[in-house]
C-alpha positions as a Markdown table, in Angstrom:
| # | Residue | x | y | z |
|---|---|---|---|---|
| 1 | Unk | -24.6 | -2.7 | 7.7 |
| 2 | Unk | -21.3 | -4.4 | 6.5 |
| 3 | Unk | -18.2 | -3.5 | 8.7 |
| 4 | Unk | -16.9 | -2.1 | 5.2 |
| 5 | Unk | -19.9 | 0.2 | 4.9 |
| 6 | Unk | -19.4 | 1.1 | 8.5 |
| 7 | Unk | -15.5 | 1.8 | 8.2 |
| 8 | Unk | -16.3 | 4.1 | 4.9 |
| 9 | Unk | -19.1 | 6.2 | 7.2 |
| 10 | Unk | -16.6 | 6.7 | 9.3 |
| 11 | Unk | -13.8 | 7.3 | 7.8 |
| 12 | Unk | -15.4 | 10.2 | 5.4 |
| 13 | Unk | -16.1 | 12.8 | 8.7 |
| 14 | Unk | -13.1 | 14.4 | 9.0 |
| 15 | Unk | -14.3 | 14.6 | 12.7 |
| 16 | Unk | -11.7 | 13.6 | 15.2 |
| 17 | Unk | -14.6 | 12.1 | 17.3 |
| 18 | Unk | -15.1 | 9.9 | 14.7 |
| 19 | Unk | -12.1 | 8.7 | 14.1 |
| 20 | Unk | -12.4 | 7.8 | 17.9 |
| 21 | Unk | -15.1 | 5.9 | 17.2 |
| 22 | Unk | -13.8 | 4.4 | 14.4 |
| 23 | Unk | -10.5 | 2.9 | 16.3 |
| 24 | Unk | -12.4 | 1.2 | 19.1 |
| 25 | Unk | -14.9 | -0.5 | 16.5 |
| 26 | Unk | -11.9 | -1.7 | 14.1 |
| 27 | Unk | -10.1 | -2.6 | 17.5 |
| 28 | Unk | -13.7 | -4.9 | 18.5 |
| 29 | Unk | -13.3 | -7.0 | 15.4 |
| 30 | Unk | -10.9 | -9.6 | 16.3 |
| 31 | Unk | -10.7 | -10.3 | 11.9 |
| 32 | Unk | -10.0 | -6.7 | 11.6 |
| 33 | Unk | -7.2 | -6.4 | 14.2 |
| 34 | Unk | -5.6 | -9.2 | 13.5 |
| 35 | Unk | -5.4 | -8.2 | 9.6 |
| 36 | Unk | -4.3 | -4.7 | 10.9 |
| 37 | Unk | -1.2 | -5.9 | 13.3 |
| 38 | Unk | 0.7 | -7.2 | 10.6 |
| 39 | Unk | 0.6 | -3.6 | 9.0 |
| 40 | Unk | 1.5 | -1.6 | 11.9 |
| 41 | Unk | 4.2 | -4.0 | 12.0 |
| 42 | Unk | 6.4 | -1.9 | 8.7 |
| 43 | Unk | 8.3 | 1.6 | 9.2 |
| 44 | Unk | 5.8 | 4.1 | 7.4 |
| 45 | Unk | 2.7 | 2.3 | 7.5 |
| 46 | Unk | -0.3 | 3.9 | 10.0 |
| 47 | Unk | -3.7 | 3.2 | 10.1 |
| 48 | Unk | -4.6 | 4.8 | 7.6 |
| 49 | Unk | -2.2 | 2.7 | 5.2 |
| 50 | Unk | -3.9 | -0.3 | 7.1 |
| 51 | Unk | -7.7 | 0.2 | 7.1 |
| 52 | Unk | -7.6 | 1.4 | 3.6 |
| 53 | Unk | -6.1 | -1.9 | 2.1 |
| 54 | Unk | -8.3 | -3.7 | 4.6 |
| 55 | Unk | -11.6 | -1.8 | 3.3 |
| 56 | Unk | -10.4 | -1.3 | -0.3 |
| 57 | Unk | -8.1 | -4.1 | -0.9 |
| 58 | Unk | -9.7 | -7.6 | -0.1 |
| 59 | Unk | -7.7 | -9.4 | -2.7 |
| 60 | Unk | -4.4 | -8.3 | -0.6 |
| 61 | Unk | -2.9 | -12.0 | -0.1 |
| 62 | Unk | -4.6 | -13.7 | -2.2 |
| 63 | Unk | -3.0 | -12.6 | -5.4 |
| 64 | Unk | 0.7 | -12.7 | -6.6 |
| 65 | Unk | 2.8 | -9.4 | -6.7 |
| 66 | Unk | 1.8 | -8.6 | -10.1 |
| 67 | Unk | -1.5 | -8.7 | -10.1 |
| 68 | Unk | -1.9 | -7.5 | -7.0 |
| 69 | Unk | 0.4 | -4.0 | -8.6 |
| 70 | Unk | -1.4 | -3.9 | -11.9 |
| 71 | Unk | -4.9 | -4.0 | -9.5 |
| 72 | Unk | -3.9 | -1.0 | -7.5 |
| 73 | Unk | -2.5 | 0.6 | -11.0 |
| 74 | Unk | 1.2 | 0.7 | -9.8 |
| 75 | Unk | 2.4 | -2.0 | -12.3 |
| 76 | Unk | 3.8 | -0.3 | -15.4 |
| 77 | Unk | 2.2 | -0.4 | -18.3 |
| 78 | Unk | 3.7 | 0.1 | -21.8 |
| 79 | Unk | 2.4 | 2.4 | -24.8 |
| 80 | Unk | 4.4 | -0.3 | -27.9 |
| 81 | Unk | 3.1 | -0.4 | -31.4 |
| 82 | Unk | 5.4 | -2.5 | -33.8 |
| 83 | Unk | 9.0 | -1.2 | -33.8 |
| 84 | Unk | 7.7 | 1.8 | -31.7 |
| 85 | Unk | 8.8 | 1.6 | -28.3 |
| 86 | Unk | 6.5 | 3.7 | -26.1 |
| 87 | Unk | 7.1 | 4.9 | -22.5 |
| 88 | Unk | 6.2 | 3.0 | -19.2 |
| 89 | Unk | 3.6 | 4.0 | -17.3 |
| 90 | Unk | 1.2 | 3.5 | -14.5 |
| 91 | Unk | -2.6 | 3.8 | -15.4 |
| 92 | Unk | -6.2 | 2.8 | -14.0 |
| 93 | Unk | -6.7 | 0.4 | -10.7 |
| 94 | Unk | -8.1 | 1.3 | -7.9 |
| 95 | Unk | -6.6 | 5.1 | -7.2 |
| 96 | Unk | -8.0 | 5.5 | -3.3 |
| 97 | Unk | -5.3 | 2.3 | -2.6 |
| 98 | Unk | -2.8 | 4.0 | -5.0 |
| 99 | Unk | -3.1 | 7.7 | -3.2 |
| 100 | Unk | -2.6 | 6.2 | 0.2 |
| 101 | Unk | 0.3 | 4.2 | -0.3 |
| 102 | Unk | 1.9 | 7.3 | -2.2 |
| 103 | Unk | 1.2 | 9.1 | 1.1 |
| 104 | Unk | 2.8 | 6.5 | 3.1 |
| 105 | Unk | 5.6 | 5.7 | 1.0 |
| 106 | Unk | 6.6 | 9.4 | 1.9 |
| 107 | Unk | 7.4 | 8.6 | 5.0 |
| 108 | Unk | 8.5 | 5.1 | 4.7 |
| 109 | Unk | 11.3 | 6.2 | 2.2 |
| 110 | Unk | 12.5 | 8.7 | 5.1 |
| 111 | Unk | 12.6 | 5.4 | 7.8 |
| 112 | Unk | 11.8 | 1.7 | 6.4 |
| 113 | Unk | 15.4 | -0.3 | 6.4 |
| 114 | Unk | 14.8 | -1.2 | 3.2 |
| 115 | Unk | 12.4 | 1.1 | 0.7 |
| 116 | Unk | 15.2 | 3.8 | 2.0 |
| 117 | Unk | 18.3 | 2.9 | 0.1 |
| 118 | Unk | 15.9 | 1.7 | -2.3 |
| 119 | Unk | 14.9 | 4.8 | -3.6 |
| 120 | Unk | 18.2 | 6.7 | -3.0 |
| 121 | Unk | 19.7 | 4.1 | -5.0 |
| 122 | Unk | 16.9 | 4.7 | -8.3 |
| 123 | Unk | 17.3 | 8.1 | -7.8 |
| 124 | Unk | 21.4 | 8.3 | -7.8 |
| 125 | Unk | 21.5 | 6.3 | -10.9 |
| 126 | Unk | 19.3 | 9.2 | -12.7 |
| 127 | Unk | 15.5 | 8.1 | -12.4 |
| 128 | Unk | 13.3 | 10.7 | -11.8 |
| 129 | Unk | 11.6 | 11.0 | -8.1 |
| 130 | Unk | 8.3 | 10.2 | -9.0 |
| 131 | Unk | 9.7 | 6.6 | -10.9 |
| 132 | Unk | 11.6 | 5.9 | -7.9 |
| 133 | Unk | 8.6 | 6.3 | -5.5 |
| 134 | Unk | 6.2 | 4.4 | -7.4 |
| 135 | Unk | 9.0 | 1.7 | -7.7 |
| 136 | Unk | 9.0 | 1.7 | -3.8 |
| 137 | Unk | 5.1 | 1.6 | -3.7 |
| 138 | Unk | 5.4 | -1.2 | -5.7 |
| 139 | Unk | 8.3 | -2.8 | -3.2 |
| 140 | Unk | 5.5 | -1.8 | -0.5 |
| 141 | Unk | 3.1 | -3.5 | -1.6 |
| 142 | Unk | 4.7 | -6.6 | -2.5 |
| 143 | Unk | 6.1 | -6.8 | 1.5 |
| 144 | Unk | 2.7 | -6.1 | 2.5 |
| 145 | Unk | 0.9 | -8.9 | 0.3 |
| 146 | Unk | 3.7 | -11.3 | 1.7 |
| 147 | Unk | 2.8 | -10.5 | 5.2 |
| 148 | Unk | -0.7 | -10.9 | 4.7 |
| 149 | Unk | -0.2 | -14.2 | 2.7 |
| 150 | Unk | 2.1 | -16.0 | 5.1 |
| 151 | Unk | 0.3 | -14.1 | 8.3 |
| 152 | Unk | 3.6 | -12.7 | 9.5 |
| 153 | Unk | 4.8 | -9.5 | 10.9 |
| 154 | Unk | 8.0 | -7.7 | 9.5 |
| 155 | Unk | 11.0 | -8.9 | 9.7 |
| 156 | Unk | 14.4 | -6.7 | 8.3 |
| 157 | Unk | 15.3 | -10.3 | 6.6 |
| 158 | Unk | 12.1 | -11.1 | 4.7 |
| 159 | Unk | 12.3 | -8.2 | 2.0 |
């Protein structure tokens, strides 16, 4: 069984004894771990945040920050037909990535240095919440996909 297929077994008991289980076998792959550290590195990303874009997100360093954002379906995507001018939106990709970075960009927007003004800034000039969020879990993602492309750990100056 693939260490993928193993994390996903896991991971869909909600038992807390398998969660257990689950951190000392993410913990015994050195690959793993060291993938993982640079996560748990960023204000308002956990485990969770980690092992999903480990098990669900592969490409995560290999792509640049738009592709990597219209891959999780976070990069907006427009509705124009001729003259027409359509709204923005965000559509498609892979929405188990998307729902866990919504859930940690909750809390990063309360603590990270950076996604924090961020999104009180979008939201004071008169975008709605939800566009401000998914414009900080596009901001996430791109500080993530730089730490996992250059193998570094957060740093207050690198965003």
């Amino acid at each position: 069984m693939r260490p993928t297929d193993q994390f996903l077994s896991i991971t869909n008991d909600k038992d807390g004894i398998k969660q257990l289980q689950f951190e000392k076998f993410a913990s015994s792959i050195v690959k793993w771990r060291q993938k993982c550290d640079p996560f748990l590195s960023t204000k308002g990303a956990g485990n969770v945040l980690a092992y999903t874009l480990m098990s669900k997100l592969p490409e995560l360093g290999k792509l640049n920050r738009k592709e990597i954002a219209a891959l999780v379906g976070i990069a907006p995507m427009n509705r124009d037909s001729g003259n027409f001018q359509g709204k923005r939106y965000i559509r498609g990709g892979r929405h188990r990535v998307r729902t866990v970075l919504f859930v940690s960009i909750m809390s990063a927007i309360q603590c990270h240095p950076k996604l924090k003004p961020m999104y009180k800034r979008l939201v004071d000039a008169g975008k709605p919440k939800k566009v401000a969020l998914i414009a900080c879990m596009r901001k996430q993602l791109t500080i993530l996909n730089t730490m996992v492309k250059n193998n570094t750990y957060w740093d207050e100056n690198m965003a």
